[in-house]
C-alpha positions in Angstrom: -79.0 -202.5 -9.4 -76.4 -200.0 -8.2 -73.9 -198.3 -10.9 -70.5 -198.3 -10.6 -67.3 -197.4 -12.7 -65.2 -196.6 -9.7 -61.8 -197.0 -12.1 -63.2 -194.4 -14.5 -64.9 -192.4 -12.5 -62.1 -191.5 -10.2 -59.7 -191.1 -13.4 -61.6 -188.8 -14.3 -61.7 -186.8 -11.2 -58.2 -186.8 -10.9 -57.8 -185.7 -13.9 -59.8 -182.5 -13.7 -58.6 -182.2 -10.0 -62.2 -183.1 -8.6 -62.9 -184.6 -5.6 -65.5 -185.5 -3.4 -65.5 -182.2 -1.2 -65.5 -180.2 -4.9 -69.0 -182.0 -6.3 -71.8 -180.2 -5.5 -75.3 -180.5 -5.8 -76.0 -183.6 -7.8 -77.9 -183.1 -10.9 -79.2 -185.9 -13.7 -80.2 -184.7 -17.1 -81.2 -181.4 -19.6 -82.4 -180.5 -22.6 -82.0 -177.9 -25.1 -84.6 -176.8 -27.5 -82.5 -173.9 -29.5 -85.5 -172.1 -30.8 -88.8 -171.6 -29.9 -91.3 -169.1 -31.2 -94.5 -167.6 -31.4 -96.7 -165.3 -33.4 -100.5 -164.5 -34.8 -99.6 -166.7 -37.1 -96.6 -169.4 -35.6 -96.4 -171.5 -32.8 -94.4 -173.9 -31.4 -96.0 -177.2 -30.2 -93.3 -178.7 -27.7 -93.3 -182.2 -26.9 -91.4 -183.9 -23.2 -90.6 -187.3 -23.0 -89.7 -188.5 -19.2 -87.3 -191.6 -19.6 -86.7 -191.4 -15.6 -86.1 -195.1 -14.6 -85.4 -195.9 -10.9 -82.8 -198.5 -11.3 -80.0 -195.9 -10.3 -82.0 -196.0 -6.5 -82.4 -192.2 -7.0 -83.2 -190.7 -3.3 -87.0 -189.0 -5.1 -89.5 -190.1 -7.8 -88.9 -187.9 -11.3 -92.4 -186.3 -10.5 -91.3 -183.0 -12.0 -90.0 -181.8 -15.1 -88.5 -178.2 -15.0 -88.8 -175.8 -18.0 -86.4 -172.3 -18.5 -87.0 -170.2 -21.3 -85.3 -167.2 -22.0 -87.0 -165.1 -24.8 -87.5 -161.8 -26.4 -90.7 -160.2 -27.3 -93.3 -158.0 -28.7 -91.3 -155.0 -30.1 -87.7 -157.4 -29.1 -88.5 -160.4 -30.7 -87.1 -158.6 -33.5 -84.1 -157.5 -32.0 -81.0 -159.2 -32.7 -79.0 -157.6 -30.1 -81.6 -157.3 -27.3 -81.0 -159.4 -24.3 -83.5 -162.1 -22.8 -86.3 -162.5 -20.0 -86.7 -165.5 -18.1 -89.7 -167.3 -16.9 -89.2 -170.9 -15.5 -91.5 -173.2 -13.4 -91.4 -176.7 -12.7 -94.1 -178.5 -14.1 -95.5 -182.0 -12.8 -94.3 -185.3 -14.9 -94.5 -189.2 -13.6 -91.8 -192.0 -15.2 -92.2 -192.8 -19.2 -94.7 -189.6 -19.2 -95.0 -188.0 -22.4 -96.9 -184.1 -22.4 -97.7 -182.5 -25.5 -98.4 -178.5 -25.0 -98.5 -175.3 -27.3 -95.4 -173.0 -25.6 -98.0 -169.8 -26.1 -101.5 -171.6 -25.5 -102.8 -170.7 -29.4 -103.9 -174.7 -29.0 -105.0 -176.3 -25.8 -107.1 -173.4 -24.4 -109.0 -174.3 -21.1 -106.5 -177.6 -21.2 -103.7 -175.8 -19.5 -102.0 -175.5 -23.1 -101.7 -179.5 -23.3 -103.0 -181.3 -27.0 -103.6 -184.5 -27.6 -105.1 -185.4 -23.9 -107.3 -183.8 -21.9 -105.8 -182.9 -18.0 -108.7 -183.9 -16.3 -109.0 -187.4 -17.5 -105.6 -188.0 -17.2 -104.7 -191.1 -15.4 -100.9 -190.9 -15.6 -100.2 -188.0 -14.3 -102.4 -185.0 -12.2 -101.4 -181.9 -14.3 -102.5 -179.6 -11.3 -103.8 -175.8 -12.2 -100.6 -173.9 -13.7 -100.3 -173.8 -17.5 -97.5 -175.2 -19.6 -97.9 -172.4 -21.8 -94.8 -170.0 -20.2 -94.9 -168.3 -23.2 -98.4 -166.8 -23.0 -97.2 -163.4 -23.3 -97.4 -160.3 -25.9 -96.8 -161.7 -29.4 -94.5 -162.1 -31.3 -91.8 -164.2 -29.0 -88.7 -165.8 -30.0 -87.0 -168.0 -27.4 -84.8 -171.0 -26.4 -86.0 -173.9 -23.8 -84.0 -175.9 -21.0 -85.8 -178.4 -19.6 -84.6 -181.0 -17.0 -85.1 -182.9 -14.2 -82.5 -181.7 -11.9 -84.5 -180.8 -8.9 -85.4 -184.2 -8.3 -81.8 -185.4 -7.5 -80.6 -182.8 -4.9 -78.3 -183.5 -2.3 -75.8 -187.2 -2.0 -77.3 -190.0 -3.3 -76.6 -191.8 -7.0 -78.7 -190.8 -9.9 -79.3 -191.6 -13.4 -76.3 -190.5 -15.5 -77.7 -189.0 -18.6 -80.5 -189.6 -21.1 -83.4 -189.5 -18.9 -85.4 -186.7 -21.0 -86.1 -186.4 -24.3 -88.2 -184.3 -26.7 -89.5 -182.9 -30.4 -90.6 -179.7 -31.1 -93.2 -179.0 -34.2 -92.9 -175.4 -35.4 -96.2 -175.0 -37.2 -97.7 -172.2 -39.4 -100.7 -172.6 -38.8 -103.0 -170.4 -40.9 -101.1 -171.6 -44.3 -100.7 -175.1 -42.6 -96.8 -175.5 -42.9 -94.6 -177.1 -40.1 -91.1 -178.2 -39.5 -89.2 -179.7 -36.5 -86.5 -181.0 -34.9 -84.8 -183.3 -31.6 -84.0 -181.5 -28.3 -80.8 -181.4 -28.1 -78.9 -183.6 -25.0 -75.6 -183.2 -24.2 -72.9 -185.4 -23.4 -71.6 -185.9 -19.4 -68.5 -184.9 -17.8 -67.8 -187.4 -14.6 -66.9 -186.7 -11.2 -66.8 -189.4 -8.1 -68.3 -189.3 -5.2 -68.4 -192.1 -2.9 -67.0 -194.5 -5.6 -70.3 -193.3 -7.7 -70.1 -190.9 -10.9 -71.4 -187.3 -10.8 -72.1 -185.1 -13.3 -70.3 -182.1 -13.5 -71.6 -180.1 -16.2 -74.9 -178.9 -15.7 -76.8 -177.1 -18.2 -73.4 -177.6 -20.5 -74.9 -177.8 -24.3 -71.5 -176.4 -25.8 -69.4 -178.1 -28.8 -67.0 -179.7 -26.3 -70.0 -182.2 -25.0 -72.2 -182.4 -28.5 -72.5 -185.7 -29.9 -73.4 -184.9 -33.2 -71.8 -182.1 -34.9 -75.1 -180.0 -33.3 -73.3 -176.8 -31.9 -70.6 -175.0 -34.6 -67.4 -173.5 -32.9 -65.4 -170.9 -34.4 -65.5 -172.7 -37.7 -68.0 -172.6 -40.8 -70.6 -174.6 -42.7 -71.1 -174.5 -46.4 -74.7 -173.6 -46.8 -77.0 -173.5 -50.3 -78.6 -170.1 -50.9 -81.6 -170.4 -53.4 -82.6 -167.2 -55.1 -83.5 -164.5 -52.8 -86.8 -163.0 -52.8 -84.9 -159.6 -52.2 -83.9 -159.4 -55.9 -87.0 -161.3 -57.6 -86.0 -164.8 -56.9 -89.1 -167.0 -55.1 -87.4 -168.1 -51.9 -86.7 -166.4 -48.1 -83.6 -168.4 -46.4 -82.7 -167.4 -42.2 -80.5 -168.9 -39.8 -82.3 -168.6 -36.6 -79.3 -168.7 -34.0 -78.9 -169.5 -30.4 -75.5 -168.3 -28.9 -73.7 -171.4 -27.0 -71.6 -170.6 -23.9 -68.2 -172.9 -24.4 -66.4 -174.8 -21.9 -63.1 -174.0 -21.7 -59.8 -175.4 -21.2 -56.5 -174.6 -19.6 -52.8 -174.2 -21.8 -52.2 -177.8 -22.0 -55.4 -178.3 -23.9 -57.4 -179.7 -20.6 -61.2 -179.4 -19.7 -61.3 -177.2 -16.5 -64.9 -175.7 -16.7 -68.4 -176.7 -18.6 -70.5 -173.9 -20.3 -73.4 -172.4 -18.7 -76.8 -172.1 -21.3 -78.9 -170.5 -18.5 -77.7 -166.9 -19.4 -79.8 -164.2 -20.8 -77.5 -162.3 -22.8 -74.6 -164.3 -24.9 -73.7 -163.1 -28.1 -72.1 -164.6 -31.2 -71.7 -162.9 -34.7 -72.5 -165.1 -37.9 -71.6 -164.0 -41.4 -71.2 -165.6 -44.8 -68.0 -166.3 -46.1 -66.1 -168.2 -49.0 -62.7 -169.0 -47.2 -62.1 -170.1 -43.5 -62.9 -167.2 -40.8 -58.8 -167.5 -40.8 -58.4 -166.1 -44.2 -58.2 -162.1 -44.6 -60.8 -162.6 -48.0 -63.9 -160.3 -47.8 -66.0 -162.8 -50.7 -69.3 -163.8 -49.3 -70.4 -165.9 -51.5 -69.8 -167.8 -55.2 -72.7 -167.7 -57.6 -74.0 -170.4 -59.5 -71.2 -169.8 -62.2 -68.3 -170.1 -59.6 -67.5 -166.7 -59.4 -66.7 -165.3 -55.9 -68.7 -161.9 -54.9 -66.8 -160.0 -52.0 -69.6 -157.8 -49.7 -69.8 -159.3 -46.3 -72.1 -157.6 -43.6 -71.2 -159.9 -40.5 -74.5 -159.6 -37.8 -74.5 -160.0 -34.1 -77.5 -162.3 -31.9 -77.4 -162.2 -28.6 -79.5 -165.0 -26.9 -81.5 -165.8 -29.8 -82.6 -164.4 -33.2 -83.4 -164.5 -36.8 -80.9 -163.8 -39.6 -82.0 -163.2 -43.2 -79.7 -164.6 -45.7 -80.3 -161.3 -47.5 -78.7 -159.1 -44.9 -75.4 -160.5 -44.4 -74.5 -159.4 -48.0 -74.1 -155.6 -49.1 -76.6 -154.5 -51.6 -74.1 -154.3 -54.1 -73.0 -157.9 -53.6 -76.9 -159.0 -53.3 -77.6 -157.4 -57.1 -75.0 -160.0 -58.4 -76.4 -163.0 -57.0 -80.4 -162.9 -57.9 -79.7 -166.8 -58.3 -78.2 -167.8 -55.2 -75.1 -169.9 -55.0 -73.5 -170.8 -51.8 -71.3 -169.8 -49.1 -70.0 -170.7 -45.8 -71.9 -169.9 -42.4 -69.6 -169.2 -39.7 -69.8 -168.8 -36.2 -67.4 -166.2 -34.3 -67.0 -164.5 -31.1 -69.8 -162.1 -30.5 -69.3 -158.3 -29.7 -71.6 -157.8 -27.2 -70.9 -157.8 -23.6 -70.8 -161.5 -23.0 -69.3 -162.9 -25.9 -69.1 -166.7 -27.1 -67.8 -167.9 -30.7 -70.4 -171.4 -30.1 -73.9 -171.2 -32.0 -76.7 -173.8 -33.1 -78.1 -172.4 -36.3 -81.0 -173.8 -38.0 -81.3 -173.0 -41.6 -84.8 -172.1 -42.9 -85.9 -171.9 -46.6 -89.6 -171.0 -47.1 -91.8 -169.0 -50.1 -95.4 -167.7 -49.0 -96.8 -168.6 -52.1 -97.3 -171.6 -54.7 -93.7 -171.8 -56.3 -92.4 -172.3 -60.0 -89.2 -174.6 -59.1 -87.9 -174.6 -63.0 -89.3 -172.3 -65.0 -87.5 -174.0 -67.9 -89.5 -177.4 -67.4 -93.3 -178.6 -68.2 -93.6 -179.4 -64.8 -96.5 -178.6 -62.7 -95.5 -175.8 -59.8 -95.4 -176.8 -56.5 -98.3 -175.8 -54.6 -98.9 -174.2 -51.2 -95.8 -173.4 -49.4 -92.1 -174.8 -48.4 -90.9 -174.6 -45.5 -88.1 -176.7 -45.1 -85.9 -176.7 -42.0 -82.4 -177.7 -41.3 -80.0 -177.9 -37.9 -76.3 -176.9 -39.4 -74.0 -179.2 -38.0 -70.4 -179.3 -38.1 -67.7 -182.4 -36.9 -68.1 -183.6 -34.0 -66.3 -181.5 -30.8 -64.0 -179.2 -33.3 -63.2 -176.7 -30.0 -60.9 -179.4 -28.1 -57.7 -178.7 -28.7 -55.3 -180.4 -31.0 -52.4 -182.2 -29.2 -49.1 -181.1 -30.0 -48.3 -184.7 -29.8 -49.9 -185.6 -33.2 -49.7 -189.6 -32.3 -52.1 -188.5 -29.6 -55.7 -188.9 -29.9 -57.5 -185.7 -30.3 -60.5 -186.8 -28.8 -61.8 -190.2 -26.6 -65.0 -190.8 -26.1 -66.7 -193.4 -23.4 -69.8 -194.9 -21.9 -71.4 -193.7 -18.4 -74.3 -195.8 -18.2 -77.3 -194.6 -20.6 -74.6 -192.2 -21.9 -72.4 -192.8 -24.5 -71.2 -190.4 -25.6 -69.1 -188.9 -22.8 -65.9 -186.9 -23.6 -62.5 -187.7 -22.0 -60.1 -185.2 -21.5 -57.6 -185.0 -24.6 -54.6 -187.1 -23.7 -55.9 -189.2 -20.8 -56.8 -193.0 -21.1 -58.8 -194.9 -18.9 -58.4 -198.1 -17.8 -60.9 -200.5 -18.9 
């Protein structure tokens, strides 16, 4: 069965001013898995699903699966402001192939990093010799992962639009035995035409303006929970581990003209906590548990990827005052470093390394062994398209490309149906 939307598809390049001549290399589908890590005591057990269906006549079989970190580590794993490496490699996959692996080969030693199956009785797929486990390196190692199958689909031909990977990632602590996860992430397509068949022309684009669900936070805030801080006696640790998003961007009437670009090593954002909007001139950080607003902000830079404490974006003063926690706003803006983006996923953390007294004020029996609970901030749903100046316009129209649907139109334009 061949695919075609020749109506929408050529709306759409006229609308950005594509044509034929301006489409290049064809590409079909990516993941993002924001963070990643490894230490003596962490790792990250990665899982890739291969949805590749041939019913798109795609020139090639999807018989690889190719996997780009960019990560910081030993003594720059800490670092918030230290730029990436890279290490990539394709890996080999067959269609509806799942692969389980550990990204830094603490499980799945002599089994090329894989769990769950071993490579030499394998029967869907031969795994070759080279390991999955790219991040085999000095510990620690903090990191974020693209993974597609894009150099299966090179040159003309029609492809599958979108949707044909998917994954999970485990982060697991494994000594104490605590874990939390989450969904890759897989962005939205922008469509070209080509020979009366839709391209995609936003590779490796996982920024607010393709999201489709509130996963990437644009120059705009989150309220967040703080619990107590273990800084000032409390029981609980809380970090926003954040990956800095390139953005698309548009032109002066408030149209697309250019996706973002993940596969960078050294994009920076700045998060902070704040009570009002990142409009407001207000220097409060946070309310306590009584309502009362504390000022003492102490903004912090990431470039590429890095951990945040909770505890360190308030002054010591302002810390002293809220031994409780409260709650605040996270927001995301435009990094300092030298190649800046105001786009971010942030996951929120909350963990205590011990058994943990939840309400000292009740006969309940503490909670024992550890939390560690995990959770991807999310904010609307494309916030960084413009607002028409038309306000009977619709801000924002979304359609269906094949498997995809959740693909943006450019503010203002309708498509015939």
């Amino acid at each position: 069965m061949r695919f075609k939307m020749n109506k929408l598809a050529a709306a759409v390049a006229a609308t950005m001013g594509v044509s034929a001549a301006g489409v290049g290399t064809a590409q079909a589908d990516e993941i993002l898995f924001p963070y990643v890590v490894a230490s003596n005591t962490v790792t990250t057990i990665v899982s890739t699903i291969n949805i590749f269906e041939d019913f798109f006549q795609a020139p090639v079989p999807a018989n690889q699966l190719h996997y780009r970190y960019y990560y910081k580590n030993g003594s720059n794993a800490e670092s918030n402001s230290a730029t990436c490496a890279e290490v990539n490699a394709r890996l080999p996959s067959s269609p509806n192939d799942i692969v389980t692996f550990d990204v830094a080969e603490r499980f799945g030693i002599n089994n090329l990093g894989i769990v769950f199956e071993d490579v030499a009785e394998s029967s869907n797929v031969d795994y070759g010799r080279r390991s999955f486990s790219l991040l085999n390196v000095t510990l620690p190692v903090r990191a974020f992962l693209v993974v597609d199958n894009n150099d299966d689909f090179t040159g003309a031909g029609e492809f599958s639009t979108a949707d044909s990977v998917a994954g999970e990632a485990i982060i697991l602590e494994f000594v104490a035995g605590a874990a939390w996860g989450y969904s890759a992430y897989n962005a939205a397509g922008v469509y070209g035409v080509e020979g009366g068949f839709p391209r995609v022309l936003n590779a490796y684009d996982f920024s607010d303006a393709v999201e489709t669900a509130g996963e990437v936070i644009a120059d705009s805030s989150v309220p967040v929970a703080l619990a107590p801080f273990a800084r000032t006696g409390g029981e609980w640790t809380t970090k926003f581990f954040v990956t800095p998003i390139d953005a698309a961007t548009f032109d002066t009437s408030g149209r697309w003209t250019a996706p973002g670009n993940q596969l960078q090593k050294d994009l920076s954002a700045t998060v902070r906590l704040a009570v009002q909007d990142p409009a407001s001139a207000t220097l409060d950080v946070m309310f306590d548990r009584d309502e009362l607003p504390v000022s003492g902000q102490v903004p912090q830079g990431v470039t590429c990827v890095g951990a945040v404490e909770a505890s360190s974006m308030l002054s010591e003063g302002a810390l002293n005052l809220v031994p409780d926690g409260g709650w605040s706003n996270l927001v995301v803006s435009s990094g300092s470093g030298s190649n800046p983006t105001d786009e971010a996923v942030v996951i929120k953390l909350e963990y205590n390394p011990e058994a943990l007294e939840l309400d000292e004020d009740s006969s309940t029996v503490p909670v024992v062994g550890v939390v560690n609970n995990a959770i991807w901030l999310r904010k609307g749903i494309r916030e960084s398209f413009p607002v028409p100046a038309n306000p009977a316009t619709p801000r924002l129209q979304v359609y269906a490309a094949g498997l995809d649907l959740n693909s943006p139109a450019p503010v203002g334009i309708t498509f015939a149906q």
